[in-house]
N, C-alpha and C positions, 0 to 999 in steps of 0.2 A: 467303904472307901477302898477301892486299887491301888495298887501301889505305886503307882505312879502318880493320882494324887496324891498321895502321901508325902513324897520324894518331890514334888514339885517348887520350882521356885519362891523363893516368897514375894509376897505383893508389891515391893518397892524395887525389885532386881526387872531389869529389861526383860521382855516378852526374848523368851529360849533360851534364857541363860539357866544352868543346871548347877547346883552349890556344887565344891570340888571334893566332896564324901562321895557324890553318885560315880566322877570318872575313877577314881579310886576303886570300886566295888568292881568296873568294868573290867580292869585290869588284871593281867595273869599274874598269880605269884611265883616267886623268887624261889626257884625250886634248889635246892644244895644238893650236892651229888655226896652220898654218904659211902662210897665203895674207893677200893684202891684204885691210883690211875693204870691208864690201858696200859697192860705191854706190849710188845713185840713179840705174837708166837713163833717167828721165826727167829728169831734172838733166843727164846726159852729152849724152843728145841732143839737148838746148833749148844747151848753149855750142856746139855745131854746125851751128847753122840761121844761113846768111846774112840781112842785112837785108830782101831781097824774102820770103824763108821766114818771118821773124816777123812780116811787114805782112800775108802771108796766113794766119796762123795769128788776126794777130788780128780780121782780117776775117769769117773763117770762124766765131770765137765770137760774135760779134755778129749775123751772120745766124742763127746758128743758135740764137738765144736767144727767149724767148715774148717777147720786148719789140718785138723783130724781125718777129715773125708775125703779133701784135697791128697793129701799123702795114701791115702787107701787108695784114690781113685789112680794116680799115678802110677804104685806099684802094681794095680792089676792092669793097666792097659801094658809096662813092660814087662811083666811077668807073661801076657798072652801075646804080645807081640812074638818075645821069644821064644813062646812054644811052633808058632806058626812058621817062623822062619828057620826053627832046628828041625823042622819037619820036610822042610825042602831044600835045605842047607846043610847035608850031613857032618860039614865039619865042623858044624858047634855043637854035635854030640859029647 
């Protein structure tokens, strides 16, 4: 006999009906998570940066910010502005 004869309904239950052992057996089990929860690598690695590591972290966002650029960008357009104009302008030597 197969097992699905085996597992089959019995004689007095409606034609397709399946006892509720078989959906049971179908079913995934209830897996429990046996580990610590997730952390935050970037939370673990920022309580590991000495005081010189956070003065350059937060140096580095500030340069690397459009507010940063804009202010670069400005001082080098007057900065060569007024190379070009002391060049043909002797009296802002």
């Amino acid at each position: 006999m197969s097992t699905l004869e085996q597992t089959s309904p019995a004689s007095d239950a409606p034609p397709g009906a399946q006892p509720p052992d078989y959906l049971e057996r179908l079913r995934l089990p209830r897996f429990r998570h046996h580990h610590p929860p997730v952390k935050n690598a970037n939370e673990e690695y920022q309580k590991t940066l000495s005081p010189l590591d956070k003065l350059a972290v937060a140096i580095t966002d500030k340069v690397g910010s459009m507010g940063f650029f804009f202010i670069i960008l400005t001082w080098t357009v007057l900065w060569t502005g007024y190379n070009i104009l002391a060049s043909m302008v002797h009296a802002l030597h």
